[in-house]
C-alpha positions in Angstrom: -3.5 28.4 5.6 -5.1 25.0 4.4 -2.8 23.1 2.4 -4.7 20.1 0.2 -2.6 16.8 -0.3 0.4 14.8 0.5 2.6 15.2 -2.3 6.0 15.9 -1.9 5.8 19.6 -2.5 2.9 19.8 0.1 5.0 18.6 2.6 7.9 20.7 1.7 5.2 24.0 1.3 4.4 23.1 4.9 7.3 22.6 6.5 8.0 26.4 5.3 5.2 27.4 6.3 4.9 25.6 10.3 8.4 27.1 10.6 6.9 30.4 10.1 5.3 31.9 14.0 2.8 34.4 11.7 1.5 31.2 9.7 -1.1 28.5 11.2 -1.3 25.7 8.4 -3.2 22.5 8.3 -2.5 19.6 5.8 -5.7 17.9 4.6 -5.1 14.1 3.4 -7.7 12.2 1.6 -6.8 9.4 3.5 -6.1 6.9 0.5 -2.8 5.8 1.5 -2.5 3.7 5.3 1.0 5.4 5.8 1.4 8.9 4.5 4.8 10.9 4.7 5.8 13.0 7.8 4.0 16.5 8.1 4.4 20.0 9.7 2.1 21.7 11.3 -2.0 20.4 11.9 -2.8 17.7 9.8 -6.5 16.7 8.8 -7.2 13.4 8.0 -10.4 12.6 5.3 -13.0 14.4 3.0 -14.9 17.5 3.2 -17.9 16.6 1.5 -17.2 18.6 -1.7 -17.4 21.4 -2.2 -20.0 23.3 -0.4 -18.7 21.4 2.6 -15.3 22.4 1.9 -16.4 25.9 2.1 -18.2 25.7 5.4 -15.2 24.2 6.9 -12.9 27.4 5.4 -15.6 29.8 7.2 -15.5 27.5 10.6 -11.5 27.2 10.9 -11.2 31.0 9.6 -8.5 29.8 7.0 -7.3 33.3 5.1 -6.2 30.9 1.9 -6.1 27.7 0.6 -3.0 25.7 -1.7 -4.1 22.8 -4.2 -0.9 20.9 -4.1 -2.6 17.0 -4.6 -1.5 15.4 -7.1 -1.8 16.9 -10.9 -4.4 13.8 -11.6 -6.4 14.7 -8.7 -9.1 16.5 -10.7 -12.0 16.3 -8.0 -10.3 18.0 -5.1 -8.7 20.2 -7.2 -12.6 21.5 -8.8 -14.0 22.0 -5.2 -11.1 23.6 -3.8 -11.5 26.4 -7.0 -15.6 26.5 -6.2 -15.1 26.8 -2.6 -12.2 29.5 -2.7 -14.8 31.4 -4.8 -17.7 30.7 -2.9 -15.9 31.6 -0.1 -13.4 35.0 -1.7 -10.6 32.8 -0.2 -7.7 33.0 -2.4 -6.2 29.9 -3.9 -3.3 28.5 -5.6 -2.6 25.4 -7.3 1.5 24.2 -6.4 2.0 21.8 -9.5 5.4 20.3 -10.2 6.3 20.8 -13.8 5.1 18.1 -16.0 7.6 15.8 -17.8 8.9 16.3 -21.5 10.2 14.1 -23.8 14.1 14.3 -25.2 16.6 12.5 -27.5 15.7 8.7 -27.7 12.5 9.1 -26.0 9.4 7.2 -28.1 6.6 8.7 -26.2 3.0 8.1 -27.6 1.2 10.5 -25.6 -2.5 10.0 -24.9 -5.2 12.2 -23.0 -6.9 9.2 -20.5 -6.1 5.8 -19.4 -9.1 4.3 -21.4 -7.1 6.0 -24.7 -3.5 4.3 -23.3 -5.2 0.6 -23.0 -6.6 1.1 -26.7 -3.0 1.9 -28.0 -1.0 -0.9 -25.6 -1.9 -4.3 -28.1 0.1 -2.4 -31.1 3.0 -1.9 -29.1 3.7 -4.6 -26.5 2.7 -7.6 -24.4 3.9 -7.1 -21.2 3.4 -3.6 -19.5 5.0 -1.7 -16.9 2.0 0.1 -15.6 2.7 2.7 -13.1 -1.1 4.8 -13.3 -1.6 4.2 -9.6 -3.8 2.0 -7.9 -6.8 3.7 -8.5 -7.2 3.6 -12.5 -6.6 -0.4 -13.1 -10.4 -0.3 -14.7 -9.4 1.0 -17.9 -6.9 -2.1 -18.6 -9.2 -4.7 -17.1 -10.3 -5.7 -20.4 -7.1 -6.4 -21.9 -6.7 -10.2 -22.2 -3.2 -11.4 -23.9 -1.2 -8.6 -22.1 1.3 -9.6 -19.3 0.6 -6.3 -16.6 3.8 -5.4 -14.0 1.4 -3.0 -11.5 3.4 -1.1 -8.9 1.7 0.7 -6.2 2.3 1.7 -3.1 -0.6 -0.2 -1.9 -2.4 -2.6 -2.8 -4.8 -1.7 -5.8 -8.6 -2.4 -6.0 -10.4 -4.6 -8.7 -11.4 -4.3 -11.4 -7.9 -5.4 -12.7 -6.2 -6.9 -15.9 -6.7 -10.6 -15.4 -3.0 -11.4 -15.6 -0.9 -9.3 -13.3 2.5 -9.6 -11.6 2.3 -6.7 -8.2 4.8 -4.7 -7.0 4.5 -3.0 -3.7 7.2 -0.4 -3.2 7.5 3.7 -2.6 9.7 6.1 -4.5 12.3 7.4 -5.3 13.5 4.8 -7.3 16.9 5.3 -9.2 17.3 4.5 -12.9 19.0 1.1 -12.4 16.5 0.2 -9.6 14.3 0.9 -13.1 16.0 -1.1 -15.5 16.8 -4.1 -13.3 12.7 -4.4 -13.0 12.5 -3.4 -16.7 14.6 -6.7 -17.4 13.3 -9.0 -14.8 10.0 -8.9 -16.2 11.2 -8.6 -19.3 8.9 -5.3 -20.1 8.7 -4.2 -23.3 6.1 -1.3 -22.9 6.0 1.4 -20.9 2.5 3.5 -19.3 2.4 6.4 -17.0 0.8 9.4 -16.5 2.3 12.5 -16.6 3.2 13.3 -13.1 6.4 14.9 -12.9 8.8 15.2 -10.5 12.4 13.4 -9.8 10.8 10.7 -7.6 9.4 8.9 -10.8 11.1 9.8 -13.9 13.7 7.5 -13.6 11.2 4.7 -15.2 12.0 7.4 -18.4 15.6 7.0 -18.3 15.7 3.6 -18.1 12.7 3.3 -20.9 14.9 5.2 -22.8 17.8 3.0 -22.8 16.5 -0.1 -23.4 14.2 1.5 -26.4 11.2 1.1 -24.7 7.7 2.9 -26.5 6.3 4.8 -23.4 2.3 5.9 -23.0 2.1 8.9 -21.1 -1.2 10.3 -20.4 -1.3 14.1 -20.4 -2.1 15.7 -17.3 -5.6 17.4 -16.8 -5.8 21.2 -17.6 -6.5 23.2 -14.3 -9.9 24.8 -13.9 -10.1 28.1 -15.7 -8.6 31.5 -14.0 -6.9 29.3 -11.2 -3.4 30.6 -10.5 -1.0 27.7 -11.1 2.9 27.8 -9.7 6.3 25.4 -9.9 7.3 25.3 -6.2 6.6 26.8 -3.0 8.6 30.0 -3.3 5.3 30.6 -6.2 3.1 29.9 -3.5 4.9 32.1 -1.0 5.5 35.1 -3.8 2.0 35.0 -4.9 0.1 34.8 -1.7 2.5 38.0 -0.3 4.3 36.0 2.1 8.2 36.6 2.2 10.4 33.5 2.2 12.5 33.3 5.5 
């Protein structure tokens, strides 16, 4: 079993799985972040060189199928691993957390890219939590007169906003961990992308009770006829293995 990414329900899908003696799985990391979290079983560090190399490597290490569980922004991976499971007749399933949804109080502006979020930011703040990861700082780079708070797990690459306050830290971050950054930096608009998951959302609650706006971009649509499950009892269920 090949298991792509790093996300928390990879790690959890693979700890199930390395438990199990009729399972071999390997974890493959892109390599993007210096000090990944713990994993079970093989892990495999870097790129396959897309998709058609992706596929040879399937055919070489005999995997029977193959999980997408990187993140739900992680559209390249995500479009070789569909052409090489079909190239290849490997199954494959896509583990995606469930995305986030708005609720009482919220004031979500929802957008469908970062470049459409940075066009919307000047009509509703000047100083921005931006938590879009440390990859997709471009987009904002042109926006002069905004006040940017960029947290990342590591440090992100230029191009960047040119005035920026940086904030290193790893989740899960609890909602007064939120709203104690919320008022230090006296925020007063809020941008993510819609990742899901408990590790992040408490930025939400907190937005939510200070009043914040929030600009969430919407999460890319998987590609067509690619089964797409919640957890890793979907992944177990639909690839036939029982859950022990």
């Amino acid at each position: 079993m090949l298991v792509l990414g790093g996300t928390t329900e990879a790690r959890e899908l693979a700890a199930v799985l390395a438990a199990r003696p009729d399972v071999r799985v390997t974890s493959s990391l892109a390599g993007r972040v210096s000090r990944p979290g713990a994993l079970q079983g093989d892990v495999r560090i870097g790129g396959f060189g897309g998709a058609e190399g992706l596929a040879g490597w399937l055919r070489e290490q005999r995997v029977d199928a193959v999980v997408d569980a990187t993140h739900p922004f992680a559209t390249g991976i995500t479009a070789n691993a569909a052409r090489a499971a079909t190239v290849t007749g490997r199954p494959l399933v896509v583990l995606r957390r469930p995305g986030w949804r708005p609720g009482p109080g919220d004031r979500w502006h929802t957008v469908a890219s970062l470049e459409a979020a940075a066009e919307l930011l000047p009509g509703l703040g000047r100083r921005v939590f931006l938590t879009t990861g440390r990859l997709g700082l471009a987009a904002f780079a042109p926006l002069t007169g905004l006040h940017f708070v960029v947290r990342s797990v590591e440090p992100p690459e230029p191009p960047m906003p040119p005035d920026v306050a940086l904030v290193l830290a790893r989740g899960p971050f609890t909602v007064a961990d939120e709203l104690a950054l919320l008022r230090e930096h006296h925020v007063d608009v809020v941008v993510t992308k819609d990742s899901g998951g408990a590790a992040t959302a408490a930025k939400l609650a907190a937005a939510r009770e200070l009043g914040l706006p929030v600009v969430v971009v919407r999460r890319p649509p998987p590609p067509e006829g690619v089964t797409v499950v919640p957890d890793a009892a979907g992944v177990l269920e639909r690839l036939g293995l029982e859950r022990r």
